[in-house]
C-alpha positions in Angstrom: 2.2 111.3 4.1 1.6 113.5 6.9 4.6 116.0 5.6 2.3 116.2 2.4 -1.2 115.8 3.7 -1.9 112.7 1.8 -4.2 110.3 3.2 -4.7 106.5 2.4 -7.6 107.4 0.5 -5.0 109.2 -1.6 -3.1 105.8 -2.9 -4.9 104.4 -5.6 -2.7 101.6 -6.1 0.6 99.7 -6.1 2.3 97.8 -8.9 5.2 95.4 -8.8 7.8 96.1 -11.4 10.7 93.3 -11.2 11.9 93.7 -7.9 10.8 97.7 -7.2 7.1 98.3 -6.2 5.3 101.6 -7.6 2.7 103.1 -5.7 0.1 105.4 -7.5 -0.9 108.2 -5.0 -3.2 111.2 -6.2 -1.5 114.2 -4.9 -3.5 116.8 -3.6 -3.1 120.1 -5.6 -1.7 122.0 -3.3 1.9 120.4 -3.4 3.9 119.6 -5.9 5.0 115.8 -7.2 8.8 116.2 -7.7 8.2 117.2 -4.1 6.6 114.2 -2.5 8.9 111.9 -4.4 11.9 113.8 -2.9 10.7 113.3 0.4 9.5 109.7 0.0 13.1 108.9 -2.2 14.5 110.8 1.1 13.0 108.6 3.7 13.6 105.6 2.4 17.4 106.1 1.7 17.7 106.5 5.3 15.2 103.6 5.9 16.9 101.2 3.9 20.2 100.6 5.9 18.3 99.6 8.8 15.5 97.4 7.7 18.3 95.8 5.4 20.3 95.4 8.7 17.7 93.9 10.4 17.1 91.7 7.9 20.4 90.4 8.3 20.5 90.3 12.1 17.1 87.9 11.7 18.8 85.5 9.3 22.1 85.3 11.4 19.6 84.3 14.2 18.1 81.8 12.6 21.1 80.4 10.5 22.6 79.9 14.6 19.4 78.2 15.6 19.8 75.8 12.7 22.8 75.1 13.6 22.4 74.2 17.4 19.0 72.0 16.4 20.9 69.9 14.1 
């Protein structure tokens, strides 16, 4: 957002298809789309290993704590 100068009052709204989410943003005129969807496609790819790792860490946690309560 900041890269882009897009604001929250920019995103007009999010929509779930099947298991992706697309988010409606008004782009201000001065940069280009394909642009902004690069950089977003960009920083998620890089985002994605880690929250997905985390994800796993936190369910091995609590799978172990199951498993010592019972």
């Amino acid at each position: 957002m900041n890269n882009h100068n897009i604001s929250p009052t920019n995103v007009r709204g999010f929509e779930r298809k099947g298991a992706d989410v697309l988010i409606r943003v008004a782009v201000p005129g001065e940069h280009a789309k394909t642009d902004i969807a690069r950089t977003f496609d960009n920083s998620y790819e890089k985002a994605l290993p880690e929250s997905t790792a985390q994800v796993l860490l936190t369910a091995e946690r609590q799978n172990k704590q199951e498993f010592i309560d019972d």
